[in-house]
PAMARFI-210855 format. One line per 4 residues: for each residue z, y, x of N, C-alpha, C. Coordinates in nm, 4 decimals. Atoms other than C-alpha are relative to their C-alpha. Layout:
BEGIN
Z:Y:X:Z:Y:X:Z:Y:X | ... .
END
This chain:
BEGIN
-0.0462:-0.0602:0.1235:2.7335:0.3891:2.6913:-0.1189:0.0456:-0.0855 | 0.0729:-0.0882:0.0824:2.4441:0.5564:2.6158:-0.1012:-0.1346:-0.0978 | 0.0561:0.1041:0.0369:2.2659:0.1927:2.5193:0.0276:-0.0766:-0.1205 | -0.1186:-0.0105:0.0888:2.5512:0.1233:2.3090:0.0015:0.0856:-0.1442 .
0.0213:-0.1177:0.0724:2.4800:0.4421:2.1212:-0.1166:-0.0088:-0.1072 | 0.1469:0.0510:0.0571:2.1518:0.3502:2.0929:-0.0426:-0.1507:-0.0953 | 0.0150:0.0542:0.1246:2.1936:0.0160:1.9339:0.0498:0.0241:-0.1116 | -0.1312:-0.0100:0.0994:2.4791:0.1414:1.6864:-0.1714:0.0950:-0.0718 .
0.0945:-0.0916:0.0987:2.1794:0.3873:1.5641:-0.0977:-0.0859:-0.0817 | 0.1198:0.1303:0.0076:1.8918:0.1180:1.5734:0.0661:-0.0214:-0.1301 | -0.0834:0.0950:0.0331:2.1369:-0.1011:1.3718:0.0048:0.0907:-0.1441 | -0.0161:-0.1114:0.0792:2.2124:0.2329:1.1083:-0.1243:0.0002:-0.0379 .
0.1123:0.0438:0.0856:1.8255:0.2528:1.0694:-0.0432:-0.0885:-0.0809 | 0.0781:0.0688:0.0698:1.7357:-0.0326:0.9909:0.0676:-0.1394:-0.0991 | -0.0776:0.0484:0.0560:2.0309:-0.1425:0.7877:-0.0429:-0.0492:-0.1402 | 0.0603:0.0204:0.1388:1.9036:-0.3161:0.4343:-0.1540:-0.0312:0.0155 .
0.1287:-0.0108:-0.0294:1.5547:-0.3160:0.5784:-0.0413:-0.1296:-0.0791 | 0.0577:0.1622:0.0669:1.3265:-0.6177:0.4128:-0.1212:-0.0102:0.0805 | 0.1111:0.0701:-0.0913:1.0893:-0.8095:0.6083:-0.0759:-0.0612:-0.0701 | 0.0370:0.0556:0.1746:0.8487:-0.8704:0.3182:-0.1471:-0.1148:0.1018 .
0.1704:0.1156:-0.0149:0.5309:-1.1693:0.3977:-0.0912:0.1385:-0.0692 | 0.1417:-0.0636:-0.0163:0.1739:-1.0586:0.4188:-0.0767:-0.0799:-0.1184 | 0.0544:0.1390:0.0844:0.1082:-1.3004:0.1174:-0.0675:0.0627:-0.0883 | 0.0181:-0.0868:0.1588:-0.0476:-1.1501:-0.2238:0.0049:-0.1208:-0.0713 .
-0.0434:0.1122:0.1169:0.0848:-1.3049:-0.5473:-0.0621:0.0633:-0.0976 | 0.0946:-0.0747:0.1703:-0.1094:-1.2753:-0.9040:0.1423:-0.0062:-0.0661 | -0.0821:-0.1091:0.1424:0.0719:-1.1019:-1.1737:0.0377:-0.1432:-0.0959 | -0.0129:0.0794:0.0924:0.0243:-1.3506:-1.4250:-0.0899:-0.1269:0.0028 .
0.1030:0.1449:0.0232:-0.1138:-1.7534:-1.4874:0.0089:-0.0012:-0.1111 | -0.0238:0.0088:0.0973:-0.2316:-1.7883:-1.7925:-0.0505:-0.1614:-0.0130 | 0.0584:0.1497:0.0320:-0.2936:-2.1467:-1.9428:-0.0138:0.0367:-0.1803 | 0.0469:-0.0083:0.1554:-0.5063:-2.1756:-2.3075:-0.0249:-0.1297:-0.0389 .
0.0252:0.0701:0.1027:-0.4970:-2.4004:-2.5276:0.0267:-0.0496:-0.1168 | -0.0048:0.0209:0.2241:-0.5235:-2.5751:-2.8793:0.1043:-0.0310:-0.0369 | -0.0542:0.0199:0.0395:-0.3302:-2.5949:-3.1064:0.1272:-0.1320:-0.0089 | -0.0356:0.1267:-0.0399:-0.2918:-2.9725:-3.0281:0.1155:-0.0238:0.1635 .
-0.0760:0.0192:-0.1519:-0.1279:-2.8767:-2.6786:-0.1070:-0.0330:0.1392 | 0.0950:0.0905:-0.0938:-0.4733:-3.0099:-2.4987:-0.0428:0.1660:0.0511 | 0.0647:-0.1179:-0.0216:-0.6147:-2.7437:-2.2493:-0.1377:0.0721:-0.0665 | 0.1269:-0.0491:0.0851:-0.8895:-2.5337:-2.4235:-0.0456:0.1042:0.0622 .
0.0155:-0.0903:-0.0554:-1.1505:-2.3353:-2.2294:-0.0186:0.1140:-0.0803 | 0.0232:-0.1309:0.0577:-1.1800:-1.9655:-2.2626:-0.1232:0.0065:0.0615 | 0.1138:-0.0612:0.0150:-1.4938:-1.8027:-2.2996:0.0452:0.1449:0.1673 | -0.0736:-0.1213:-0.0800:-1.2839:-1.4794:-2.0839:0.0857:0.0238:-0.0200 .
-0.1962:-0.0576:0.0317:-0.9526:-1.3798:-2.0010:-0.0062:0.1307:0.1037 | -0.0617:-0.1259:-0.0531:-0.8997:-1.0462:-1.8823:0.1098:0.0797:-0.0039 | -0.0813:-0.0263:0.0495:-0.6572:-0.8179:-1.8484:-0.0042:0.1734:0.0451 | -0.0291:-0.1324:-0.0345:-0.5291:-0.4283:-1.8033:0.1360:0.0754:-0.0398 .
-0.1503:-0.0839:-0.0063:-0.2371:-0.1863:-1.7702:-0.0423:0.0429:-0.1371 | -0.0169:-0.0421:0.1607:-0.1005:-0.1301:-2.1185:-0.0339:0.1707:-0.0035 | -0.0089:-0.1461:0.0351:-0.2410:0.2173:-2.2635:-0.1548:-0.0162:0.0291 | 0.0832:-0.0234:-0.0740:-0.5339:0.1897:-2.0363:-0.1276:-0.0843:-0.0506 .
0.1318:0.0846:0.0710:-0.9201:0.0849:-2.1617:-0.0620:-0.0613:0.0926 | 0.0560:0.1156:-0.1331:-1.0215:-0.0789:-1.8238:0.0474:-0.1225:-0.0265 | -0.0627:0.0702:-0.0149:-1.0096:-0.3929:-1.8594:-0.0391:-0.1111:0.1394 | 0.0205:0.0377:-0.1236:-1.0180:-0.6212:-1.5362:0.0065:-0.1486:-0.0006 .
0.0029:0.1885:0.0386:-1.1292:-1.0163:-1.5011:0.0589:-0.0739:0.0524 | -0.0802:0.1333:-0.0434:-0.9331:-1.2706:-1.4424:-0.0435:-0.0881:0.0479 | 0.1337:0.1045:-0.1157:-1.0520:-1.5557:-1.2090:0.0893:-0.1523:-0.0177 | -0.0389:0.1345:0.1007:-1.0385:-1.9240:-1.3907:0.0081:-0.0867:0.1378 .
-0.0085:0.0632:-0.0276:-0.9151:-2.1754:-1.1731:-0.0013:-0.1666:-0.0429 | 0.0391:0.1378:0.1144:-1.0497:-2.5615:-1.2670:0.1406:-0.0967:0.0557 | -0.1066:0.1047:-0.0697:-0.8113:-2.7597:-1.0108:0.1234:0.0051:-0.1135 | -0.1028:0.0131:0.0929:-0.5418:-2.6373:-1.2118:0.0155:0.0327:-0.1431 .
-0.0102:-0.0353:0.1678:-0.6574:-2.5524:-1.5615:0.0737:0.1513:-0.0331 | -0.0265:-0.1130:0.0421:-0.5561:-2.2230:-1.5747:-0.0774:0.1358:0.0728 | 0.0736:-0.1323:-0.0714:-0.6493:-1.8234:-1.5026:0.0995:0.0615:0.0476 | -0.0606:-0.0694:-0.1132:-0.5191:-1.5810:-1.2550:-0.0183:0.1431:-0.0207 .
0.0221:-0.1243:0.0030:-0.4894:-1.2153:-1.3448:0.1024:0.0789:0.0825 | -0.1067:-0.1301:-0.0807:-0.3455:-0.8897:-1.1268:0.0439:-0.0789:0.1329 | -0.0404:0.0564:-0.1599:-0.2914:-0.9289:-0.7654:0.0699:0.1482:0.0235 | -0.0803:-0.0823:-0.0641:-0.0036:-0.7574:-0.6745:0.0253:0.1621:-0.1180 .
0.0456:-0.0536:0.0727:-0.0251:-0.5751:-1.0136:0.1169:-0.0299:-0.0887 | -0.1287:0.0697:0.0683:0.3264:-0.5076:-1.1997:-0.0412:0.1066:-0.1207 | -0.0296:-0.0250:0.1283:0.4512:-0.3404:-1.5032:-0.0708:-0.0477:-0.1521 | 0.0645:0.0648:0.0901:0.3093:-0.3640:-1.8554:-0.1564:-0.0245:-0.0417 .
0.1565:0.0248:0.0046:-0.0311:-0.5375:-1.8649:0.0035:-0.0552:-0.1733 | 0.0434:0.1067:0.1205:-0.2043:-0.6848:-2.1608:-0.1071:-0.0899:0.0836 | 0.0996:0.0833:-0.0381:-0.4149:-1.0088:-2.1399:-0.0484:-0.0297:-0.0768 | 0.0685:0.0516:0.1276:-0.6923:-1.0902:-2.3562:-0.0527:-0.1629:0.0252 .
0.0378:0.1661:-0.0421:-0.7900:-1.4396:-2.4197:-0.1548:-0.0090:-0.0815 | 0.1063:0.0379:0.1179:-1.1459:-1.4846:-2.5714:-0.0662:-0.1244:0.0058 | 0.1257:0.1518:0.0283:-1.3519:-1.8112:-2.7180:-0.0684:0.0503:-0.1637 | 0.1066:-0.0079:0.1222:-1.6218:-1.7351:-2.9693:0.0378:0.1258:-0.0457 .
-0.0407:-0.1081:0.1163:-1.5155:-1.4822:-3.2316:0.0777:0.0612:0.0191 | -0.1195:0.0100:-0.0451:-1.1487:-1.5119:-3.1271:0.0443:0.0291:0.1225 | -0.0291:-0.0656:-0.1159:-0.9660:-1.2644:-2.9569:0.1266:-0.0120:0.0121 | -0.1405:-0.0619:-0.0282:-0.5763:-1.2853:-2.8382:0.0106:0.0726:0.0737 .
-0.0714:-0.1725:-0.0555:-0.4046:-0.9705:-2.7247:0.1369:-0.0592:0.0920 | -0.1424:0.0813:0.0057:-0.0653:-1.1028:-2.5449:0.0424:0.0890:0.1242 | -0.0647:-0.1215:-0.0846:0.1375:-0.7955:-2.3741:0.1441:-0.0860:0.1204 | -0.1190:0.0308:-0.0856:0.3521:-0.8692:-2.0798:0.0271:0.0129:0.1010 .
-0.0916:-0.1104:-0.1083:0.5912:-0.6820:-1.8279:0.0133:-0.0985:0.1678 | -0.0653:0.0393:-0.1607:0.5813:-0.7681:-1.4653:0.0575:0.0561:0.0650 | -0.1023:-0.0304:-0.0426:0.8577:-0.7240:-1.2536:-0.0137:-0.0533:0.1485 | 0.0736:0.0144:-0.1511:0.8317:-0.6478:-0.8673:0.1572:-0.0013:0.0943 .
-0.1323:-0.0766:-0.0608:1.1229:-0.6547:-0.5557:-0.1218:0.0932:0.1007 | 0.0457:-0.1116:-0.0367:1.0720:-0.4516:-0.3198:-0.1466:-0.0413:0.1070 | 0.1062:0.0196:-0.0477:0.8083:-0.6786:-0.1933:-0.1712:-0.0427:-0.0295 | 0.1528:0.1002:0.1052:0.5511:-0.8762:-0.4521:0.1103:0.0381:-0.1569 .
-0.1017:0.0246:0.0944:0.5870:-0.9281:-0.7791:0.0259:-0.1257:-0.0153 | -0.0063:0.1328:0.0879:0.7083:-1.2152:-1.0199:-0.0604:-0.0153:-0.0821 | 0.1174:0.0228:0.0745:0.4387:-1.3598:-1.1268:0.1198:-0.0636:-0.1232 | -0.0087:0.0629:0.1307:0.4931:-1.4634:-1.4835:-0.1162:-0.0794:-0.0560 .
0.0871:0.1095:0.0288:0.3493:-1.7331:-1.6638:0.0071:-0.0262:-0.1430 | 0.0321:0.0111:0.1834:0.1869:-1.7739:-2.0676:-0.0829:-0.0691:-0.0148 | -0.0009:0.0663:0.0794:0.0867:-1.9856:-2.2654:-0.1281:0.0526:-0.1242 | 0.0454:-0.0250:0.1376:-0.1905:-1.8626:-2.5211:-0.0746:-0.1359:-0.0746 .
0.0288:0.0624:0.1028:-0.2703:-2.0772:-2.8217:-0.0783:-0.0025:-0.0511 | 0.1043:0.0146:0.0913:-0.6149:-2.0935:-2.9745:-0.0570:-0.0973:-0.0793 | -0.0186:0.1271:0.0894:-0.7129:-2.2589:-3.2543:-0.1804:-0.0579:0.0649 | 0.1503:0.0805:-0.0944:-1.0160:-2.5125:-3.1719:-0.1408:-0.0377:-0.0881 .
END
């Protein structure tokens, strides 16, 4: 009985529980380019929690033509995109469960 007791509790603990992976996911992929649609490198893409003047670098991947900002890094970031002169700003909300987030994925546009 008393075993009985003991799983019915077990079972009560750890009811809803999540068994989350050991993985880390980035925040955001960004992909840049021209106007034309053709990839266009950036000079730097960084990014940081909206409000906040830190800003933190993003790490350019060639295999796939794009950059990688925030590991494991939700709510509202901004990402800057720079080439030459030219700076985009491009704000956007990540959204976490209760284990990683969802990475999201943009698109910035520079002219060439």
């Amino acid at each position: 009985m008393k075993s009985l007791i003991s799983i019915a509790v077990l079972g009560v603990l750890f009811a809803g529980c999540t068994t989350c992976s050991r993985e880390s996911r980035w925040s955001v992929r960004v992909s840049v380019e021209g106007s034309d649609g053709a990839p266009l490198a950036a000079d730097a893409v960084t990014f940081a929690y909206a409000g906040e003047p830190v800003d933190r670098d993003c790490l350019w991947f060639e295999a796939e033509d794009l950059w990688t900002c925030g590991e494991e890094a939700d709510g509202a970031l901004v990402v800057s995109v720079v080439r030459g002169t030219q700076r985009v700003d491009r704000e956007v909300t990540v959204s976490a469960d209760e284990c990683h987030v969802r990475t999201e994925e943009i698109t910035v546009v520079l002219d060439e």
